[in-house]
C-alpha positions as CSV (number, residue, x, y, z in Angstrom):
1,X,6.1,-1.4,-17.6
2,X,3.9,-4.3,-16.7
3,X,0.0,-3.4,-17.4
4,X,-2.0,-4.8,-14.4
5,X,-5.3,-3.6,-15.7
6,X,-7.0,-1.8,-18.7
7,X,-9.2,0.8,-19.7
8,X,-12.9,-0.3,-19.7
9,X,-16.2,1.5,-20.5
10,X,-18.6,0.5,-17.3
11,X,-22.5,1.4,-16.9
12,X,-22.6,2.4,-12.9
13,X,-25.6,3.6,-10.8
14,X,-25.6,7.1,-9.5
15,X,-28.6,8.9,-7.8
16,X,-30.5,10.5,-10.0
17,X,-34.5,10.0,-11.2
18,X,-33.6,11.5,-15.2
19,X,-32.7,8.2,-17.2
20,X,-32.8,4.7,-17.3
21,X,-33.1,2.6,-14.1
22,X,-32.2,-0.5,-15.6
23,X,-30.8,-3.0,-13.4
24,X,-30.2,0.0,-10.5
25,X,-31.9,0.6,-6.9
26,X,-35.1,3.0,-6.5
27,X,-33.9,6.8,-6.8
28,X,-30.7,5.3,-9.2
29,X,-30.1,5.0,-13.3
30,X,-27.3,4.2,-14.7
31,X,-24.3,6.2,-16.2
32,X,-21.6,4.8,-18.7
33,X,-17.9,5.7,-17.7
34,X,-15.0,4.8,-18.1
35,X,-12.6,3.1,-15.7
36,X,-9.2,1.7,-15.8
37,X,-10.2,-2.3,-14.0
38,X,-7.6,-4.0,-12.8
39,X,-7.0,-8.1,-13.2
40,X,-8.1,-10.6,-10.8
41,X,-4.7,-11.5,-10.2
42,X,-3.3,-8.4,-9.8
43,X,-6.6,-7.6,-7.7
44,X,-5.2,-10.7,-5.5
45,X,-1.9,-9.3,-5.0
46,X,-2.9,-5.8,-4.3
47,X,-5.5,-6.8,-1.8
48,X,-2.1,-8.8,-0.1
49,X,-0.5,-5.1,0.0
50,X,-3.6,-3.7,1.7
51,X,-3.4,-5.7,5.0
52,X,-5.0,-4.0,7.8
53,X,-2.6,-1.7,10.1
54,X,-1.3,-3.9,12.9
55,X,0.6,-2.2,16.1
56,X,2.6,-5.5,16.2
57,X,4.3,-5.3,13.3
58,X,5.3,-1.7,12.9
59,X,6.5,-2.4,16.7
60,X,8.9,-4.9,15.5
61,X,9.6,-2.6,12.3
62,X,10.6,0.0,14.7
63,X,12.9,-2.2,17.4
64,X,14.8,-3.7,14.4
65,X,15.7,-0.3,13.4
66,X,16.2,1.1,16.7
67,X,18.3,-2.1,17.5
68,X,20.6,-1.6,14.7
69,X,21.2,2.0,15.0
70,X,22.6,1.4,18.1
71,X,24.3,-1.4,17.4
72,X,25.9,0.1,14.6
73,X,26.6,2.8,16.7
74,X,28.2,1.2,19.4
75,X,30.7,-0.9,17.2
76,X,31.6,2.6,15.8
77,X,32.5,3.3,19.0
78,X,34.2,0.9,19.6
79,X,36.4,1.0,16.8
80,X,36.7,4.5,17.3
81,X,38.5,3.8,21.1
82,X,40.1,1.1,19.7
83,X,42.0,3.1,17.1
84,X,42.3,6.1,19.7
85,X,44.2,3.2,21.9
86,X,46.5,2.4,19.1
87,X,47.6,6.0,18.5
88,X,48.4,6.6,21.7
């Protein structure tokens, strides 16, 4: 498996007034953590993934489907009455 990212020890700001401030807002100081950070170009390509929801294109998603079950269905159908016809 591909690694897209990798473990990193990170100082972050939490709310707090215990510790030190640092670089942090007033009422913040910073905590070390670790986190697993993930590439810029894999940060690129999973920001692609995380397009906002659009009615559009799940409407098209949908009518493809709903057009090919039916399709699909009807040349079932179809094949079915034409065998039935050749039986008889």
């Amino acid at each position: 498996m591909v690694s897209i990212g990798t473990v990193q020890t990170i100082i972050v700001c939490v709310n707090g007034s215990e510790g030190n401030a640092g670089a942090c807002p007033v009422g913040q100081v910073q905590s070390v953590t670790q986190a697993y950070v993930i590439t810029p170009s894999e940060g690129a390509r999973l920001d692609l993934l995380a397009e906002p929801y659009s009615s559009a294109t799940a409407w098209s998603f949908f009518g493809f489907a709903f057009a090919s079950t039916i399709g699909i269905w009807w040349l079932a159908h179809g094949a079915g009455e034409i065998i039935k016809m050749i039986r008889s």
